[in-house]
C-alpha positions as CSV (number, residue, x, y, z in Angstrom):
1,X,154.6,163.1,90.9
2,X,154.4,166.6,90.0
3,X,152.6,165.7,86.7
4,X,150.0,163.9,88.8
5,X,149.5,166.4,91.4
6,X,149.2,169.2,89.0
7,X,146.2,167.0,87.1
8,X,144.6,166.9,90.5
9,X,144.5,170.4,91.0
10,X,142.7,171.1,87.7
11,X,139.4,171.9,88.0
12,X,136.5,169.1,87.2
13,X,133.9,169.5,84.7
14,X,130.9,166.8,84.1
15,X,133.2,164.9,86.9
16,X,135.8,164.0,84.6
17,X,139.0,166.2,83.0
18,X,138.2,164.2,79.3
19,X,134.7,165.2,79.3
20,X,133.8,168.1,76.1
21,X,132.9,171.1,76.9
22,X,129.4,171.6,76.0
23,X,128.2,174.8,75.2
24,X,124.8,175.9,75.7
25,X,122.4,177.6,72.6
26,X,120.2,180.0,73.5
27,X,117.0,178.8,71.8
28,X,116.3,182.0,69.3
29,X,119.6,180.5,67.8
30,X,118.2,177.5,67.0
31,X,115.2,178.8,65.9
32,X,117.0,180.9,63.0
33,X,118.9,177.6,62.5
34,X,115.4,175.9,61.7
35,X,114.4,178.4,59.6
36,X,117.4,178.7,57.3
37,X,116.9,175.0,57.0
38,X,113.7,175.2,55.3
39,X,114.3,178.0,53.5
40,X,117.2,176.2,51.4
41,X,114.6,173.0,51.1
42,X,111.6,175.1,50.1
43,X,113.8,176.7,47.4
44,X,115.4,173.7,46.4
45,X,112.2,171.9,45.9
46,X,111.2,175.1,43.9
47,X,114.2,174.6,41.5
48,X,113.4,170.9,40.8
49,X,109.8,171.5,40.4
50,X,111.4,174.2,37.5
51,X,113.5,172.2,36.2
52,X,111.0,169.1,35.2
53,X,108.7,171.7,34.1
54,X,111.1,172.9,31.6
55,X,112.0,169.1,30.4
56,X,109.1,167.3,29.5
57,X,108.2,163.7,29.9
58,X,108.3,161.3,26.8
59,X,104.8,161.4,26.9
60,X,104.3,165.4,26.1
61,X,107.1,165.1,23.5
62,X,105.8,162.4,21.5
63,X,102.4,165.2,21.6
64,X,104.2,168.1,21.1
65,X,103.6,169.9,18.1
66,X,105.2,168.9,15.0
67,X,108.3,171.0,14.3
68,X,109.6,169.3,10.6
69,X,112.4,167.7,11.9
70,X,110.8,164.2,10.9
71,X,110.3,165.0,7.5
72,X,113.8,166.7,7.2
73,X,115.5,163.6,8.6
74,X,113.2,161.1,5.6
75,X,114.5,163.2,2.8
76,X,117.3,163.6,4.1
77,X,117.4,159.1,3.9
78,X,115.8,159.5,0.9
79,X,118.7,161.5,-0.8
80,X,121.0,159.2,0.7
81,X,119.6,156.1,-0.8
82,X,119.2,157.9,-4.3
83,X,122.7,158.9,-4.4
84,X,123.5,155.0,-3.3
85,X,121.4,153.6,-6.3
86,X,122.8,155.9,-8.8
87,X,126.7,155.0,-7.3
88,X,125.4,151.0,-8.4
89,X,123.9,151.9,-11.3
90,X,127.6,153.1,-12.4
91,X,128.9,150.4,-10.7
92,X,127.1,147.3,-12.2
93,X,126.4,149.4,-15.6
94,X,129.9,150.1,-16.5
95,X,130.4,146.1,-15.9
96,X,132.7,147.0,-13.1
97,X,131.7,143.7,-10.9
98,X,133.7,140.6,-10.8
99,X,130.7,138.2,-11.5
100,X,128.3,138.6,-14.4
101,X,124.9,139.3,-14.5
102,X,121.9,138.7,-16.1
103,X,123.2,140.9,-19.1
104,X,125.8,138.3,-19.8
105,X,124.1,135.4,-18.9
106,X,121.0,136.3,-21.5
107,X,123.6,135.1,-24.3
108,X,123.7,131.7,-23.0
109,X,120.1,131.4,-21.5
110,X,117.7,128.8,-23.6
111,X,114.8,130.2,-25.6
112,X,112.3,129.4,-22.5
113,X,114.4,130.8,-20.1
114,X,113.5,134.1,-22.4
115,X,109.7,133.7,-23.0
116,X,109.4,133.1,-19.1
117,X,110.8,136.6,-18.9
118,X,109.2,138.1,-21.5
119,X,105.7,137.0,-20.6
120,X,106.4,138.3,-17.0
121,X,107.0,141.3,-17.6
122,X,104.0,141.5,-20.7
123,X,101.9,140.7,-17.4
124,X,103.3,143.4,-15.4
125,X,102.4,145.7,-17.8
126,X,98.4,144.4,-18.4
127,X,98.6,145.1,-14.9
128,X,99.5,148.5,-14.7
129,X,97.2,149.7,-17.7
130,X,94.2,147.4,-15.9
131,X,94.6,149.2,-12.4
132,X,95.1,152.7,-14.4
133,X,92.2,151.6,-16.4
134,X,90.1,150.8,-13.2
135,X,91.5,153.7,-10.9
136,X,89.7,156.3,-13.7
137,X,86.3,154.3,-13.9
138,X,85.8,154.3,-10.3
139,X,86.6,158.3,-10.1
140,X,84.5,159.3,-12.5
141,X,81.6,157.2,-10.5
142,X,80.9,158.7,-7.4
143,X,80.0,155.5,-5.7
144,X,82.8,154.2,-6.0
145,X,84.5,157.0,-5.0
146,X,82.5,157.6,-1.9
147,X,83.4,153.6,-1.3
148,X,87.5,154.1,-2.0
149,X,87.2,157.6,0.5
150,X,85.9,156.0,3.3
151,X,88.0,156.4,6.5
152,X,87.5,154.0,9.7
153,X,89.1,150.9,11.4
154,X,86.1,149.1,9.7
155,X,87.1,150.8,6.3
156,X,91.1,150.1,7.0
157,X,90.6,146.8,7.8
158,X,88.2,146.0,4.4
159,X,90.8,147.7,2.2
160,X,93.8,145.7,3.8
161,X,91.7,142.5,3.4
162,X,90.2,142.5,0.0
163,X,94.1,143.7,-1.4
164,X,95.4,140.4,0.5
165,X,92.5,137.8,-0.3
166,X,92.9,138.7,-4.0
167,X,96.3,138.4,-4.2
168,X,96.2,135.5,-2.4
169,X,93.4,134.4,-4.8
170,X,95.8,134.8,-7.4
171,X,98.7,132.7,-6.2
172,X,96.4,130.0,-5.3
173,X,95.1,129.0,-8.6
174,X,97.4,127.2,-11.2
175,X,98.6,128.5,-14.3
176,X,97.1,125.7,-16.4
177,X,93.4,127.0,-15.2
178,X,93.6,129.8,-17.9
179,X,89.9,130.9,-17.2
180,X,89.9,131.2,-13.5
181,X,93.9,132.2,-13.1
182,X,93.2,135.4,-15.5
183,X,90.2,136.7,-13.7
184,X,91.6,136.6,-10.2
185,X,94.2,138.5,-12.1
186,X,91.5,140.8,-13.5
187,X,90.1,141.0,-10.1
188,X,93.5,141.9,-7.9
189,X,93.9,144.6,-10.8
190,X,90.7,146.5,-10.0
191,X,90.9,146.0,-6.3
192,X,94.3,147.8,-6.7
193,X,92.6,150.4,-9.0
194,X,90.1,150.6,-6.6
195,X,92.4,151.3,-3.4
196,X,94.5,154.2,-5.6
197,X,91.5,155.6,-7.2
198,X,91.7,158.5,-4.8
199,X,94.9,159.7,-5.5
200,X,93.3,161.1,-9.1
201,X,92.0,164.2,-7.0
202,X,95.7,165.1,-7.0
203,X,95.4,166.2,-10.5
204,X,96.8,165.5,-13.6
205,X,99.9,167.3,-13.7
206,X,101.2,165.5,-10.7
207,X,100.2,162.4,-11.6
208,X,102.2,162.8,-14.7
209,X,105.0,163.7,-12.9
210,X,104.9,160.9,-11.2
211,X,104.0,158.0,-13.3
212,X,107.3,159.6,-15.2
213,X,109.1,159.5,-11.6
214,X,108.3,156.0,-11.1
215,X,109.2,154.8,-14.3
216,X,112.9,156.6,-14.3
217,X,112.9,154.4,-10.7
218,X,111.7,151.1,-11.6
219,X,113.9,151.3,-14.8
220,X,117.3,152.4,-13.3
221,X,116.5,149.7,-10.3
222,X,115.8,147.2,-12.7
223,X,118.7,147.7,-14.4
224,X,121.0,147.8,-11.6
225,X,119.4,144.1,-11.2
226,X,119.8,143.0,-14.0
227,X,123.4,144.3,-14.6
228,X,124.7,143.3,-10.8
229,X,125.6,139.4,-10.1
230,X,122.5,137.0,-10.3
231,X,122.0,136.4,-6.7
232,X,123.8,139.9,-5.4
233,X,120.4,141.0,-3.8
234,X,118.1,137.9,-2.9
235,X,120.1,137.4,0.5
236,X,117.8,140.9,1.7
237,X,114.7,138.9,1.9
238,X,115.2,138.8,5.8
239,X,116.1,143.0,6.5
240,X,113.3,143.8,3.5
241,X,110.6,141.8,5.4
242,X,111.8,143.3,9.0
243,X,111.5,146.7,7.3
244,X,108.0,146.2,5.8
245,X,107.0,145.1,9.3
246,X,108.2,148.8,10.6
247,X,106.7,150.4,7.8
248,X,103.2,148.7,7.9
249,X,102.9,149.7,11.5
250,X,104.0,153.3,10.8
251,X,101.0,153.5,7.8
252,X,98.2,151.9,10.1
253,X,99.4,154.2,12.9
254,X,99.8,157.2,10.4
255,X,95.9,157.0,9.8
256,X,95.0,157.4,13.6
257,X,97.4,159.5,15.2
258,X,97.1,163.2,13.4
259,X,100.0,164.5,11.6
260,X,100.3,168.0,13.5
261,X,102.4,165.9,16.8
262,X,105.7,164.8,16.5
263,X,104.3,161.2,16.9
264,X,102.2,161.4,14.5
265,X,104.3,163.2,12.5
266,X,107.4,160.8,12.9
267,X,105.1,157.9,11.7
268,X,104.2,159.1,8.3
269,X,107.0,160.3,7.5
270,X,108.8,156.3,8.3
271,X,105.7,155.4,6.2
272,X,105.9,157.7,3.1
273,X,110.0,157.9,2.6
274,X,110.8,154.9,4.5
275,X,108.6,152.5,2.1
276,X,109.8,154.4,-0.7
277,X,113.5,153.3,0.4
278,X,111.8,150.3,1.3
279,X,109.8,149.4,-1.7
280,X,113.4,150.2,-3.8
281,X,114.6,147.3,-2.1
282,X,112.1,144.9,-2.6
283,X,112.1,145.8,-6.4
284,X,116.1,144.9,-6.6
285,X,115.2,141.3,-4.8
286,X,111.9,141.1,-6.4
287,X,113.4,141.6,-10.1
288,X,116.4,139.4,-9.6
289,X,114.2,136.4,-8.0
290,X,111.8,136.5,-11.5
291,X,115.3,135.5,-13.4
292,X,116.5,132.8,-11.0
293,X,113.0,131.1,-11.1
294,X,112.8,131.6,-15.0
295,X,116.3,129.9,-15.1
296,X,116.1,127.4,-12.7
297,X,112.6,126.1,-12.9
298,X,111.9,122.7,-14.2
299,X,110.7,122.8,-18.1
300,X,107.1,121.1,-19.0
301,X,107.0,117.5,-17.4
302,X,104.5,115.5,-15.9
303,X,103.9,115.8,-12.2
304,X,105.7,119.2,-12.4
305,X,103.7,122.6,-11.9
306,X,104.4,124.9,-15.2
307,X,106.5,128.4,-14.5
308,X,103.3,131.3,-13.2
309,X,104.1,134.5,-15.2
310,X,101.0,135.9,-13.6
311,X,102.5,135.0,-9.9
312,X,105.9,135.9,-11.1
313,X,105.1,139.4,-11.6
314,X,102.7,140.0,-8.9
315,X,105.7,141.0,-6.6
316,X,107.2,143.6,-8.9
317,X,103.6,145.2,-9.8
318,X,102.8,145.8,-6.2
319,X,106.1,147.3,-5.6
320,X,106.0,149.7,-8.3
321,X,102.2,150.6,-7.0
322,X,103.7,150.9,-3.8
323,X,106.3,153.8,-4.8
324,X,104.1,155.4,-7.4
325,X,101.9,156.2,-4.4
326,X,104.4,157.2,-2.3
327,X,106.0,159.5,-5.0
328,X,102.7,161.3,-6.0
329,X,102.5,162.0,-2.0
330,X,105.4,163.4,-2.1
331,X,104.8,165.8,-4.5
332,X,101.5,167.0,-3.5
333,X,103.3,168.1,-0.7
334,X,106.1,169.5,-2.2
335,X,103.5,171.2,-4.3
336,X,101.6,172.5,-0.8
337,X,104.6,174.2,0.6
338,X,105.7,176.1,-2.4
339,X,102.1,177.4,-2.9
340,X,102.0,179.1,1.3
């Protein structure tokens, strides 16, 4: 009873004992209140607008100017991949693999398994010396030249076409046709002389260097070939033809997009030491297809297509033409930088 009387004697605010006590702001309070309020927004805002500014979008760093990194990073793959195909060169070449190679097999192979081989690579050669032979006719005429220079989506997309159709041309005609198989192969030749006609205003000295360059190359890689088991590199058809995919995107997109951004940058360096990894490659599976075929094609018979030296070598031509131009880039700009 106390307890209760005592409650009643309290006094009553808002009509009930429970009710909070509410205190009344004078308004300049809140006022200051307001204001603090936006002043911690407006300077927040202030520090994001600061901090995008100082990290750009993808958009300005694919512009941005080009710093070297790119080309750093291709020699840097480059160097790798050398040092691989010197470690398999060792490898295979001190007969170190478990299976035998084309080395060992070429004591047991018939006498036609031989000439196929022989007569590819005679072909391969003619090649080489025809689209040399038609590279310096077409610089020392100026139409020509002026024809090989020209620069364009129109020009591009010629270049790219007539070096297709003609090999194309090539693979199309029979071996038995002698007349019209040898000059589509006279044609494809100069096309290709025709398309690396402009690298001659290089110079001679770094041509030299790297006709030498590419033949230390496609020797060492066509001995590792040779040496390693028969079929140790035609399972890299698939990642090869994935890679040239990359790499012919890069070079088209190289010829647009200027070399001073880090896009544009990025892209020709995938295309100049990424095809020259890439072009390695293909040269291993290239060179160790021409000895299956010459071993397992079918000899002379009737209703049976003879063995195409010409075709047969087609694939290891345009990969050596593919790294001698890549190498010969390569120097001229080495050749740049040490000169600033």
């Amino acid at each position: 009873m106390l307890s209760v009387t005592r409650l009643a004697q309290l006094p009553r605010w808002g009509g009930s004992v429970l009710a909070p006590v509410v205190r009344s702001v004078p308004r300049w309070q809140s006022g200051v209140r307001v204001f603090s309020q936006d002043a911690r927004s407006g300077f927040a805002r202030h520090a994001e607008r600061r901090k995008a500014a100082a990290s750009p979008g993808l958009k300005e760093s694919l512009q941005a100017p080009a710093t070297g990194r790119s080309f750093q990073i291709g020699q840097g793959a480059l160097a790798g991949a050398a040092t691989v195909g010197l470690g398999a060169l060792c490898f295979y070449g001190l007969g170190l693999a478990h299976e035998p190679g084309a080395v060992e097999k070429r004591l047991i192979w018939p006498e036609h398994v031989k000439e196929r081989i022989r007569h590819t690579y005679l072909y391969f050669g003619g090649s080489i010396g025809l689209t040399a032979a038609s590279a310096l006719a077409v610089f020392r005429t100026p139409a020509l030249l002026n024809l090989a220079m020209r620069q364009g989506m129109v020009a591009l997309g010629v270049s790219i076409a007539a070096m297709i159709g003609s090999g194309m041309l090539v693979r199309s005609i029979p071996y038995e046709n002698t007349g019209p198989k040898h000059l589509a192969w006279l044609l494809h030749s100069g096309v290709m002389g025709l398309m690396v006609a402009p690298l001659c205003l290089l110079g001679g000295p770094i041509l030299t260097r790297a006709a030498w360059y590419t033949a230390g190359m496609v020797g060492g890689l066509s001995t590792v070939a040779a040496c390693a088991p028969s079929d140790k590199f035609l399972y890299m058809g698939g990642p090869l033809a994935m890679g040239l995919g990359v790499v012919l995107v890069s070079s088209i997109g190289s010829a647009f997009m200027p070399p001073t951004t880090a896009l544009g940058a990025g892209m020709y360096s995938i295309a100049l030491y990424g095809g020259l990894i890439l072009f390695g490659g293909f040269l291993l599976y290239d060179t160790q297809k021409i000895m299956h075929r010459a071993e397992h094609h079918p000899p002379m018979m009737a209703g049976v297509r003879q063995y195409d030296p010409i075709n047969a070598s087609i694939g290891i031509y345009m990969d050596t033409m593919n790294i001698f131009i890549r190498i010969a880039q390569i120097l001229a700009m080495s050749g740049g930088s040490r000169r600033k």
